[in-house]
C-alpha positions as CSV (number, residue, x, y, z in Angstrom):
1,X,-12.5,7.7,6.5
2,X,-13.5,9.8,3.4
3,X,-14.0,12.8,5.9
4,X,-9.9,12.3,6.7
5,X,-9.4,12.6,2.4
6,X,-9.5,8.8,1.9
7,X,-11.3,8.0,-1.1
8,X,-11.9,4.5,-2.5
9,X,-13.6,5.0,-5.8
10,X,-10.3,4.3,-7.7
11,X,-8.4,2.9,-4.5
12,X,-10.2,-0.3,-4.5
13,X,-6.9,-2.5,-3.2
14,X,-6.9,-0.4,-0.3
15,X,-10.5,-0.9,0.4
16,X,-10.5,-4.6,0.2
17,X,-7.6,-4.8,2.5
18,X,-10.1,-2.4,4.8
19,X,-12.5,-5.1,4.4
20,X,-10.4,-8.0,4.9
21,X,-9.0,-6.1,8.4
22,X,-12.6,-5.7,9.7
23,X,-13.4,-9.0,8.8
24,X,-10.3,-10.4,10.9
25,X,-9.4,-12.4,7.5
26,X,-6.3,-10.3,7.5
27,X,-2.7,-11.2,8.7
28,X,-0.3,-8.8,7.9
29,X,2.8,-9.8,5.4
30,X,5.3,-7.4,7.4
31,X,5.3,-5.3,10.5
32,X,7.1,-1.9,10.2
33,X,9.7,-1.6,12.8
34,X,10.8,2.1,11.2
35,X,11.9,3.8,7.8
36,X,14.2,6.9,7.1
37,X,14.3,8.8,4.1
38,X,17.4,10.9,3.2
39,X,17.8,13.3,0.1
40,X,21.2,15.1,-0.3
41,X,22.4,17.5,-3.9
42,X,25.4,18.0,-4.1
43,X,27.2,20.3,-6.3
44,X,29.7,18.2,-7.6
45,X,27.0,15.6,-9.5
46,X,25.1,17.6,-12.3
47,X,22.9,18.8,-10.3
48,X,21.0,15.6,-9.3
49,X,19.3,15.1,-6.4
50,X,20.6,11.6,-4.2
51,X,17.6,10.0,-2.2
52,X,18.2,7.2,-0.1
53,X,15.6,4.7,2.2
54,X,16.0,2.7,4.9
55,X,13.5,0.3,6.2
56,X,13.5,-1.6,8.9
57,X,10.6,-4.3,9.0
58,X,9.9,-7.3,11.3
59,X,8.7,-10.4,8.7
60,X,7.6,-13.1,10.7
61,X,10.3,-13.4,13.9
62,X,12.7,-12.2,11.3
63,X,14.3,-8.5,11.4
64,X,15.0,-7.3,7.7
65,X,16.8,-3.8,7.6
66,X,17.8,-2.9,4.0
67,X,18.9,0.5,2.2
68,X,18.3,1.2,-1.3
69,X,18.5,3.9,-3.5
70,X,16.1,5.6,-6.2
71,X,15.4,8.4,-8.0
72,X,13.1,9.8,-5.5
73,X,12.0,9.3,-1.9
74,X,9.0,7.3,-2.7
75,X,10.9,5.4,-5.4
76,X,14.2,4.8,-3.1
77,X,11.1,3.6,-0.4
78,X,9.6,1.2,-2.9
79,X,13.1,0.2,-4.3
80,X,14.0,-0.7,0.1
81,X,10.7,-2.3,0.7
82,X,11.1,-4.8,-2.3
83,X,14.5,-5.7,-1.1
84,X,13.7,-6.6,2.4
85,X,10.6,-8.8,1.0
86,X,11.3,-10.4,-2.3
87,X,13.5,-12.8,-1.3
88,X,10.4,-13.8,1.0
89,X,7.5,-12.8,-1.3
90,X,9.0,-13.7,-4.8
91,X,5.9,-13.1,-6.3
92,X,6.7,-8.9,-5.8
93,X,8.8,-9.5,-8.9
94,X,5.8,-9.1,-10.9
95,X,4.3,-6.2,-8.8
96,X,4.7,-2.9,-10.7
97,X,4.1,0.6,-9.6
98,X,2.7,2.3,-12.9
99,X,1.5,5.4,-11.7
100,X,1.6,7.8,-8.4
101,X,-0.6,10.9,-7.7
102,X,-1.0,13.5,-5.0
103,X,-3.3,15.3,-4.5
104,X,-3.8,18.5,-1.6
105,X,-6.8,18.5,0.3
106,X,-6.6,21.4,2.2
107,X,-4.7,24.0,0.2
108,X,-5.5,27.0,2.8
109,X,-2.8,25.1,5.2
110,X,0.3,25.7,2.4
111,X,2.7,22.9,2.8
112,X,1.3,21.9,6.2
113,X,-1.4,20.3,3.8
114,X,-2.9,16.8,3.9
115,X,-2.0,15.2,1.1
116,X,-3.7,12.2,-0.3
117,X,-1.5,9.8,-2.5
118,X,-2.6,7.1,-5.2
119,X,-0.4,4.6,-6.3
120,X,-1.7,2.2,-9.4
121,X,-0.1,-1.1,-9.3
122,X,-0.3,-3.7,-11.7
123,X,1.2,-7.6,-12.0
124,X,0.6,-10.1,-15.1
125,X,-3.3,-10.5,-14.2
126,X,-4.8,-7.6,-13.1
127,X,-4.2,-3.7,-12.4
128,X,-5.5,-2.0,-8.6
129,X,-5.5,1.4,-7.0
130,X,-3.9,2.0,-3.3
131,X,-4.8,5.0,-1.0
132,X,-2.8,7.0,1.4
133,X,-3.0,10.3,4.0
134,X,-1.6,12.4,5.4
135,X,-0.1,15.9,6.2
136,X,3.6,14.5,5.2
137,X,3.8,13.2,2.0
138,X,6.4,10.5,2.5
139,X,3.7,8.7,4.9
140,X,0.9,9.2,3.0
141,X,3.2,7.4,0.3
142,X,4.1,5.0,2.2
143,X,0.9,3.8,3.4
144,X,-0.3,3.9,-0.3
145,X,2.9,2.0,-1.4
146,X,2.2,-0.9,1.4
147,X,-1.2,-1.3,0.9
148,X,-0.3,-2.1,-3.3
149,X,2.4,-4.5,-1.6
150,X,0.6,-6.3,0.6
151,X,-2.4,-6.3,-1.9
152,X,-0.6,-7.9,-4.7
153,X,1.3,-10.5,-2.8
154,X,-2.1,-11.7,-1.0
155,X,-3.9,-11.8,-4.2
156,X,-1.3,-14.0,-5.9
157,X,-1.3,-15.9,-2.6
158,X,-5.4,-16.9,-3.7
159,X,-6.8,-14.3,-1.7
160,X,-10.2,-13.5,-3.7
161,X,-12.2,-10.2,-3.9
162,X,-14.9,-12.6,-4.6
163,X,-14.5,-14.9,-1.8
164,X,-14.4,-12.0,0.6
165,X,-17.8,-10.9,-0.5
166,X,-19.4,-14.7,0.1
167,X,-17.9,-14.3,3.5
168,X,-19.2,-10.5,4.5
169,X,-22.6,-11.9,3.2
170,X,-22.3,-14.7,5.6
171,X,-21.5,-13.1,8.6
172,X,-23.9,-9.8,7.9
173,X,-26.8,-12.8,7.1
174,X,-25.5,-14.6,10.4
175,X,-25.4,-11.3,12.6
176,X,-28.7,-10.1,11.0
177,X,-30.6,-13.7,11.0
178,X,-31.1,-13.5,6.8
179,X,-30.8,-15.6,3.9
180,X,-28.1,-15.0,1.6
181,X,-27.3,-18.6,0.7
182,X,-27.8,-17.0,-3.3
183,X,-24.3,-16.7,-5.3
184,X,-22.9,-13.9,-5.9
185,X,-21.8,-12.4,-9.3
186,X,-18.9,-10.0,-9.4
């Protein structure tokens, strides 16, 4: 994956979701049924630009579709996503996006680039990095923006980093016949 641009260092909610997929100890909150993203400027408002999200996401057997505004793609995406799911996840209340980077990873290809996007998130208890790529920068956003998400709302669910490393132990000493019946520290 770091070969594609993904890199983890910083990114560490996105690579515990990675882990907790492998490990099959993952059910996802949401599935994405689509999303559209729509900017427009217009002459008569100051000059601003208008950008406007629509997602459309499957939460269990129910269909959510909402539109939201913001002052950005990624923001009017963030602003959609929390209004089809905090109704069903209150705990996103106290999810906040406090910084987003992008980065180019190939700067020979011009705006055909891929792009890889951070997002750091952040809730009353702890702060994490989310990961993202692509050659279009609204995807590599959003796969950043879903992975802080779905990171938050499982951790405040009781999903623990450190339980997840007991279990990977247990299974590698189970697969690999060893003895790591030892505690781990974080």
């Amino acid at each position: 994956m770091e070969y594609e641009g993904y890199q983890f260092e910083v990114a560490e909610g996105s690579f515990e979701l990675l882990l907790w997929k492998t490990m099959k100890a993952y059910k996802p909150l949401f599935t994405l049924e689509g999303f559209r993203v729509i900017n427009e400027k217009y002459k008569n408002n100051d000059g601003d630009m208008i950008s406007e999200a629509t997602v459309k996401i499957i939460v269990g057997n129910q269909r959510v579709h909402t539109v939201a505004e913001g002052n950005g793609p990624v923001n009017a995406l963030d602003q959609a996503l929390r209004k089809a799911l905090e109704d069903i996840y209150p705990a996103l209340k106290k999810i906040k996006l406090v910084d987003y980077k992008v980065r180019v990873l190939e700067g020979r290809e011009g705006t055909a680039a891929k792009v890889r996007v951070l997002i750091f998130s952040r809730d009353d208890k702890k702060q994490w990095g989310t990961v993202g790529v692509s050659t279009n920068i609204i995807e590599a956003s959003w796969l950043a923006l879903v992975d802080s998400i779905e990171y938050g709302i499982l951790c405040r669910q009781g999903k623990s980093p450190h339980g997840l490393k007991t279990e990977v132990l247990k299974r590698m000493s189970e697969e690999l016949e060893l003895d790591f019946s030892w505690d781990i520290a974080d």
